[in-house]
PyMOL commands that place a pseudoatom at each C-alpha (Angstrom):
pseudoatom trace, name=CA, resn=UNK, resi=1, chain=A, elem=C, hetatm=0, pos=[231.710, 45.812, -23.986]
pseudoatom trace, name=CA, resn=UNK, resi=2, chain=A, elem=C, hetatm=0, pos=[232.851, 42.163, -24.312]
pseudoatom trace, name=CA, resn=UNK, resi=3, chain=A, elem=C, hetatm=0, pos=[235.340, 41.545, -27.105]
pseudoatom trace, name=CA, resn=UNK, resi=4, chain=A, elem=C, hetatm=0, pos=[234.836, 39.071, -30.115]
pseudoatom trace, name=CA, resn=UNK, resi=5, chain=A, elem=C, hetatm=0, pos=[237.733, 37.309, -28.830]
pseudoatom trace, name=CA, resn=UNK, resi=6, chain=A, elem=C, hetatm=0, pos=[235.595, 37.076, -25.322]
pseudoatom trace, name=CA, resn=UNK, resi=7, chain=A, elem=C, hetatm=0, pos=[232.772, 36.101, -27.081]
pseudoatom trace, name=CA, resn=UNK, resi=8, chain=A, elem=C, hetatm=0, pos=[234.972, 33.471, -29.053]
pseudoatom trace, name=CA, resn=UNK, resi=9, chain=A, elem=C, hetatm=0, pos=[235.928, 31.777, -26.351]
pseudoatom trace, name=CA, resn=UNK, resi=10, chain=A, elem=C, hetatm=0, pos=[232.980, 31.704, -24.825]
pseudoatom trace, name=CA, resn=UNK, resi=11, chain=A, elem=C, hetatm=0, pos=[231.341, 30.388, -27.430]
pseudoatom trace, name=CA, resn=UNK, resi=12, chain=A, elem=C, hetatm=0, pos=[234.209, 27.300, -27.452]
pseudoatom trace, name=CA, resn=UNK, resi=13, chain=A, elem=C, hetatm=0, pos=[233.851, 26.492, -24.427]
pseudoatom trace, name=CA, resn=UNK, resi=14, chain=A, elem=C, hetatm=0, pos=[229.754, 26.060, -24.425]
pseudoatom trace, name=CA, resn=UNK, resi=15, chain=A, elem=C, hetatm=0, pos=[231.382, 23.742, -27.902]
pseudoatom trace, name=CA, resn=UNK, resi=16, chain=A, elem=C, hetatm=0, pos=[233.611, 22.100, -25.348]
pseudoatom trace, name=CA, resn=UNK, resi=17, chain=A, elem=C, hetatm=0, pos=[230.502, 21.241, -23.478]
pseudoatom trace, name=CA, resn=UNK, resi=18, chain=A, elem=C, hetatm=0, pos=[228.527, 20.062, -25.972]
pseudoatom trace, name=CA, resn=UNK, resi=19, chain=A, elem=C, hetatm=0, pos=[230.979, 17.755, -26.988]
pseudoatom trace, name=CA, resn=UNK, resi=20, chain=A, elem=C, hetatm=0, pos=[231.083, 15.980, -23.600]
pseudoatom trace, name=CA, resn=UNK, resi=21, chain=A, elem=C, hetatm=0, pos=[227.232, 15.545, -24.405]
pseudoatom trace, name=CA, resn=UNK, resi=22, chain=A, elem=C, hetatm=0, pos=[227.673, 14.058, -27.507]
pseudoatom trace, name=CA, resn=UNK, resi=23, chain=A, elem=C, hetatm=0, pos=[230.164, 11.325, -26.156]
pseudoatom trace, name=CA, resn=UNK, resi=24, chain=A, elem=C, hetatm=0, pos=[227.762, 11.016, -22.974]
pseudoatom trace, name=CA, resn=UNK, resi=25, chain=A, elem=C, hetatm=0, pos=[224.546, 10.181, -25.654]
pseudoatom trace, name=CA, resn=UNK, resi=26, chain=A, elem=C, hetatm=0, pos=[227.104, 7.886, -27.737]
pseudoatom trace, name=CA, resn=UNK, resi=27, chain=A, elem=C, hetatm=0, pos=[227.792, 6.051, -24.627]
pseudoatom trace, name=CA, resn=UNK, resi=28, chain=A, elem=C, hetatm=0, pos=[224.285, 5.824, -23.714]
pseudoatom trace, name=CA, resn=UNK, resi=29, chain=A, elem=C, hetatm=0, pos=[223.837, 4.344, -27.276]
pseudoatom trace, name=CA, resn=UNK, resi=30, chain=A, elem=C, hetatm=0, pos=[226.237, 1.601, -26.595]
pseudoatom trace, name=CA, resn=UNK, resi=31, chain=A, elem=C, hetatm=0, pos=[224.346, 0.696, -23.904]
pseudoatom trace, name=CA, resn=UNK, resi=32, chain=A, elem=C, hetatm=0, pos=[220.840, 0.065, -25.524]
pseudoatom trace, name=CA, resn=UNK, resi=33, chain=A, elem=C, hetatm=0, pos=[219.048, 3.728, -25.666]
pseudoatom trace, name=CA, resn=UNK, resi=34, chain=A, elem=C, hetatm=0, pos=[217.477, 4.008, -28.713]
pseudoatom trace, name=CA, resn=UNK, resi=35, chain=A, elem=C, hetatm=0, pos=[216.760, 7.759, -28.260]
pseudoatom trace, name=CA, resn=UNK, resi=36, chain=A, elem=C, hetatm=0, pos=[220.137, 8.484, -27.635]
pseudoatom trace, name=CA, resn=UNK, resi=37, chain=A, elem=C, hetatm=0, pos=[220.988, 8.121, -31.111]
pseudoatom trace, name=CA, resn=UNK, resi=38, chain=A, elem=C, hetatm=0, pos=[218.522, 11.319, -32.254]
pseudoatom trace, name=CA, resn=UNK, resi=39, chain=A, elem=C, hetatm=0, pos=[219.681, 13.321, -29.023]
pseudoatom trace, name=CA, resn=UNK, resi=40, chain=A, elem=C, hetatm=0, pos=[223.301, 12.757, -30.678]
pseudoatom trace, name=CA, resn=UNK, resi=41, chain=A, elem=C, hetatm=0, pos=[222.802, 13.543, -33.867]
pseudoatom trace, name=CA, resn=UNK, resi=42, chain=A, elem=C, hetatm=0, pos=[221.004, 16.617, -32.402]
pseudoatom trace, name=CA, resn=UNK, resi=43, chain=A, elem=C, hetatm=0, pos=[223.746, 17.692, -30.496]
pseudoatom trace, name=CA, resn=UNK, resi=44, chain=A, elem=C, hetatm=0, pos=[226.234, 16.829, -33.461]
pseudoatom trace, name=CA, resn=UNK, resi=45, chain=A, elem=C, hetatm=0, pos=[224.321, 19.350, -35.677]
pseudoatom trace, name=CA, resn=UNK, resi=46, chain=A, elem=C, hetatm=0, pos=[224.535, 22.234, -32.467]
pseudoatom trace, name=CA, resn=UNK, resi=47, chain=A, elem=C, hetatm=0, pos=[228.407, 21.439, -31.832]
pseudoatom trace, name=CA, resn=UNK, resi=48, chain=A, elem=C, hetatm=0, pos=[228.740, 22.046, -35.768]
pseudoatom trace, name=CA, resn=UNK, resi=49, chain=A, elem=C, hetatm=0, pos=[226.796, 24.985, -35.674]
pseudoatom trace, name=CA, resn=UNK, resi=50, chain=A, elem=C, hetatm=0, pos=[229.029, 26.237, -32.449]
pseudoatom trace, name=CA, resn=UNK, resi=51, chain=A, elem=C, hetatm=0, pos=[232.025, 25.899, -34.465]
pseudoatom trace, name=CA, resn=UNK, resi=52, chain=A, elem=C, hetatm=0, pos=[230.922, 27.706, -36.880]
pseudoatom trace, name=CA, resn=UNK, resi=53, chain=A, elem=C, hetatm=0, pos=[229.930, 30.414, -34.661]
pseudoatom trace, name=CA, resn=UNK, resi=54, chain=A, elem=C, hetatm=0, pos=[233.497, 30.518, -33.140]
pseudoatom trace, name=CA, resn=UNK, resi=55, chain=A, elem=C, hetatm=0, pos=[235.353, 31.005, -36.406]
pseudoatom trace, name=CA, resn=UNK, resi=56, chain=A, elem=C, hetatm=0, pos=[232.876, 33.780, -37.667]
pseudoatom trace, name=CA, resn=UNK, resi=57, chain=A, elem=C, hetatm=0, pos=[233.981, 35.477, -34.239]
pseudoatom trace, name=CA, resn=UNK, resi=58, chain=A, elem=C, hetatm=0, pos=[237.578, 34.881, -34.568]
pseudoatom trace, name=CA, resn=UNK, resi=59, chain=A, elem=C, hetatm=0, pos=[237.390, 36.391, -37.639]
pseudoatom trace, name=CA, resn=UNK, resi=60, chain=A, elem=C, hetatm=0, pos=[235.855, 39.494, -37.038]
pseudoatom trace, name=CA, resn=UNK, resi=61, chain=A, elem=C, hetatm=0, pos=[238.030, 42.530, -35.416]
pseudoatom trace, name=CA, resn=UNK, resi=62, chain=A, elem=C, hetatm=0, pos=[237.373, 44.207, -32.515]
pseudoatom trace, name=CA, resn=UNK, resi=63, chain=A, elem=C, hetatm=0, pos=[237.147, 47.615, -34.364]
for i in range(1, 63): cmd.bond("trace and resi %d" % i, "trace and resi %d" % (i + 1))
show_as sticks, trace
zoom trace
């Protein structure tokens, strides 16, 4: 069975990834794309919700 810990740092690295996406739609908003703002904002609320996930993990033992 996969720790919380594992599933911890799984979950920060998909957060990690997420994050490059949100600079990627940010740059794409610099450039003119006027979706690009919704996709980031979008993504913004998911990273959030990612780090949330990651404490709740870190917080719970492996009992």
């Amino acid at each position: 069975m996969t720790s919380f810990a594992e599933l911890a740092d799984e979950v920060a690295a998909l957060e990690q990834r997420v994050s490059d996406a949100v600079f990627d739609a940010v740059r794409a908003q610099l450039r003119g794309d006027e979706d690009a703002q919704h996709v980031e904002r979008q993504l913004a609320r998911a990273r959030r919700s990612l780090q949330k996930a990651e404490a709740i993990l870190r917080g719970v033992s492996d009992d």
